[in-house]
N, C-alpha and C positions, 0 to 999 in steps of 0.2 A: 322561756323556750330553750334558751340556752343551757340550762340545767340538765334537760331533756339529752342532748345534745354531751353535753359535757360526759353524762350516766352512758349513755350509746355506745362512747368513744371510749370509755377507761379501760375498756378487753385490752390484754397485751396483743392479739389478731387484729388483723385492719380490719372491720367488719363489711366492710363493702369492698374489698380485696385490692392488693397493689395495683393492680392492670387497669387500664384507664377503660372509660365507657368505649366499646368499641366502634357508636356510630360518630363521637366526638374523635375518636384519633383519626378514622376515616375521612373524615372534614377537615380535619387539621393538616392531616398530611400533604394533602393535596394544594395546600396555599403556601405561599413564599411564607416563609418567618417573618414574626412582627412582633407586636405587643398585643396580647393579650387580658382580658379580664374574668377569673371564676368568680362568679357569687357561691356563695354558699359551696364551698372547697371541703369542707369535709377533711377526712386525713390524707387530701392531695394527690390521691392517685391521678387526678387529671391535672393537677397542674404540674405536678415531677415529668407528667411523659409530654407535655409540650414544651417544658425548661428543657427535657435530653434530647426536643427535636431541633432545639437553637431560637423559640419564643423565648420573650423577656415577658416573665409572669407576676402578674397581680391578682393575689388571691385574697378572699375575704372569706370569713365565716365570724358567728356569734360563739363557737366552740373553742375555750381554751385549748381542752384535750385535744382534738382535732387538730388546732395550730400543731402543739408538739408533734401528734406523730407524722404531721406532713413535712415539718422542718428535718424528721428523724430520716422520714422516706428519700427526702430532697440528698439528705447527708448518705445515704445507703446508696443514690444511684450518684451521685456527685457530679449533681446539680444545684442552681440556686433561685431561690425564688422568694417574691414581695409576696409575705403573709401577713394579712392584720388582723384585729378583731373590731369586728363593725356590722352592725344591723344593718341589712339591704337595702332598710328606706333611709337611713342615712349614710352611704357610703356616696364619696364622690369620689369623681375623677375629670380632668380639665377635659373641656369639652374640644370633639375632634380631634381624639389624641390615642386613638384605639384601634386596630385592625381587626378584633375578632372582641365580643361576650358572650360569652359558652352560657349558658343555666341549663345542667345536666342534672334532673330531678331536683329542680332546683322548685319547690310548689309554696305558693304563699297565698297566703287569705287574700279572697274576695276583696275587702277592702283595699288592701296597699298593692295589689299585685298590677294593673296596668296601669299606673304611677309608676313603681320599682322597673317596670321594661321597656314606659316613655323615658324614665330618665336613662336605659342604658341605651338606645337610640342618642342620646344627645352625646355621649362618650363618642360613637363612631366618626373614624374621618370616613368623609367621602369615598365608597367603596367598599366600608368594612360590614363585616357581615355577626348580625345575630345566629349562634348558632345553639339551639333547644331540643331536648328530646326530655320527657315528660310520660309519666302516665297518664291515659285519657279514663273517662268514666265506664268504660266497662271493666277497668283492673276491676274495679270491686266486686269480680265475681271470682277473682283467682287471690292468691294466698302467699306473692313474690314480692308484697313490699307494696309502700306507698301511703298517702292518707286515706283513710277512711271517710272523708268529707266529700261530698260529690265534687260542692262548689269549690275544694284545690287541687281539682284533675282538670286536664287542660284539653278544651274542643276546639277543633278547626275552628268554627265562627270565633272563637275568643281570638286567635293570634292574629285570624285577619281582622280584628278589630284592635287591637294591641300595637299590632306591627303594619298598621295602615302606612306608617311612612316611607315600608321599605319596600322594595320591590321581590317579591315571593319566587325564588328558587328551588325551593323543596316545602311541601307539606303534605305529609302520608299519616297514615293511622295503620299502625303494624303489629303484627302477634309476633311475637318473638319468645325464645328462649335466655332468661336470664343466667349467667353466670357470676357476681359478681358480690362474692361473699355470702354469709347467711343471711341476712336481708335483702337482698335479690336476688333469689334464687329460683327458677321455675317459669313457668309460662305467666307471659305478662302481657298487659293491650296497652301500647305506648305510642306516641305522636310524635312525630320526627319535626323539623320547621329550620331551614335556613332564608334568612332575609339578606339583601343588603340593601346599604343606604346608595340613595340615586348620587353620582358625578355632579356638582356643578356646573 
């Protein structure tokens, strides 16, 4: 997959464009700064705009390419940020030690995928929040991006069984208009979801 990934990313263009998702900067803004973690970061436009909001970022991807041009991005707005290369099912992080995990289109198989968002549950400290937005199963009648697999589009019943340990603050299903490079571009049907984890 990562080859996939690697091909995506070689355009000299960010293909999913510099500017960060815009329901993830709207969630981000609104919390105090902390630490942060992107899965599957791509060429960083969300993790450079949470490093220039004053977050300390942890980003991963399986994409070399991708690494450079976030590290390029990170240098262009002059920010800094933890990039590594690490498959979702095995990336770790010390537990309760996280204020925010973003997975912004972040889709994985069936198999490993409520594995890969119970363990990023275990990353949050108390109080921090999942924060998800996802294509759901009707993108696949529009043409802005996404998988083609039913089963790695993401339904309400999945997150609230996913994210049974947290307490549910947002979970919508919304048409929206994509801007965000030529791969998402157009009208699109996506699933919004903020959790957080209960206080002690």
């Amino acid at each position: 997959m990562s080859s996939y990934w690697n091909e995506r990313y070689s355009q000299k263009e960010y293909v999913y464009g510099e500017e960060p998702n815009l329901f993830f900067a709207e969630q981000i803004d609104r919390l105090n700064a902390g630490t942060i973690v992107l899965p599957c970061d791509g060429e960083g436009r969300n993790g450079v705009y949470a490093a220039s909001k004053g977050w300390e970022v942890n980003a991963f991807d399986t994409s070399v390419t991708g690494k450079s041009k976030a590290l390029q991005l990170a240098n262009k707005q002059n920010v800094r940020l933890s990039y590594i290369i690490e498959d979702a099912i095995k990336a770790t992080y010390p537990l309760e030690s996280v204020d925010v995990v973003a997975f912004i289109y972040a889709h994985f198989p069936m198999t490993i995928r409520k594995l890969i968002h119970k363990k990023a549950i275990t990353w949050l400290k108390p109080g921090g929040r999942i924060v998800l937005e996802a294509f759901n199963p009707l993108q696949l009648q529009n043409n802005s991006g996404g998988p083609k697999d039913v089963t790695m589009l993401y339904t309400e019943e999945m997150l609230i069984q996913d994210f049974a340990e947290l307490e549910i603050e947002l979970l919508m299903k919304v048409k929206v208009e994509l801007k965000e490079g030529k791969f998402h571009e157009g009208k699109a049907d996506v699933i919004r979801f903020v959790g957080f984890k209960k206080q002690k």
